[in-house]
C-alpha positions, 0 to 999 in steps of 0.5 A: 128761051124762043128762038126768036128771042135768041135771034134778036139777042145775037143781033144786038150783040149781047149773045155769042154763040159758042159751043156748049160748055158745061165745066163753066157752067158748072164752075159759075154755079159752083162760085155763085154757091160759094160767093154768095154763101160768104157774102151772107156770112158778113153782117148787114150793115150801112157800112156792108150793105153795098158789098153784101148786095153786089156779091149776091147781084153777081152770084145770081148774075152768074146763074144765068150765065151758066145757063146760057153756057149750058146750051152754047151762048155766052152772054154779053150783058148782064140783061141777057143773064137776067132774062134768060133767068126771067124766062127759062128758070124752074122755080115755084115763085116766077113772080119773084124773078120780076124783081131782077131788072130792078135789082140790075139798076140797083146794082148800076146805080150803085156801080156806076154812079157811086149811090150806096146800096142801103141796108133795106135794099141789101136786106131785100137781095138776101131775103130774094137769094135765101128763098128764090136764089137757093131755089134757082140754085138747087135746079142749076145744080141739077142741071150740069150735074 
């Protein structure tokens, strides 16, 4: 993540500069593994699907996170986790990560507004978290090492 960009995140409030913290870091990847492991082990269903989306939402949520502790930042908002994934995450598809800002809004709509996620939307998280989801995984992994 540049610099500047950094900047404008800690101005707008949704960074916090702290000092780097790599047993959270490892502890946010480690429950990301793990939610998102159980919340594929429930059947997708009309009745699953919103439960099923948001673990997974979270699990990739929690991965940003971890890398912005990793390297002295907490973040304020779900945007700043997605981002620094958007920007900084070494996987073979970048083009996938497009994907996160609409999968926030997914996550927002069903959050705050009480839309059910369907069971194709629920689908769609799954198929993104078994293929770039894992991915980001192995590399985070790998990185608080």
């Amino acid at each position: 993540m540049n610099s500047n960009r950094i900047a404008a995140l800690l101005r707008s409030g949704e960074l916090r500069q702290m000092s780097r913290d790599l047993p959270r870091s490892r502890s946010l990847v480690s429950s990301a593994e793990k939610n998102a492991a159980a919340a594929l082990q429930i059947a997708l269903s009309d009745g699953t699907s919103t439960v099923i989306f948001k673990e997974i939402y979270d699990s990739i949520r929690q991965s940003g996170d971890a890398m912005w502790w990793l390297i002295g930042y907490e973040p304020k908002s779900h945007s700043a986790s997605l981002e620094i994934l958007r920007e900084d995450a070494q996987v073979s598809d970048k083009v996938s990560l497009e994907n996160l800002q609409r999968f926030k809004n997914m996550r927002n709509d069903s959050e705050y507004s009480g839309y059910t996620v369907s069971v194709a939307q629920a689908r769609e998280i799954v198929d993104f978290w078994k293929t770039t989801g894992l991915e980001l995984l192995k590399w985070m992994k790998k990185r608080v090492a």
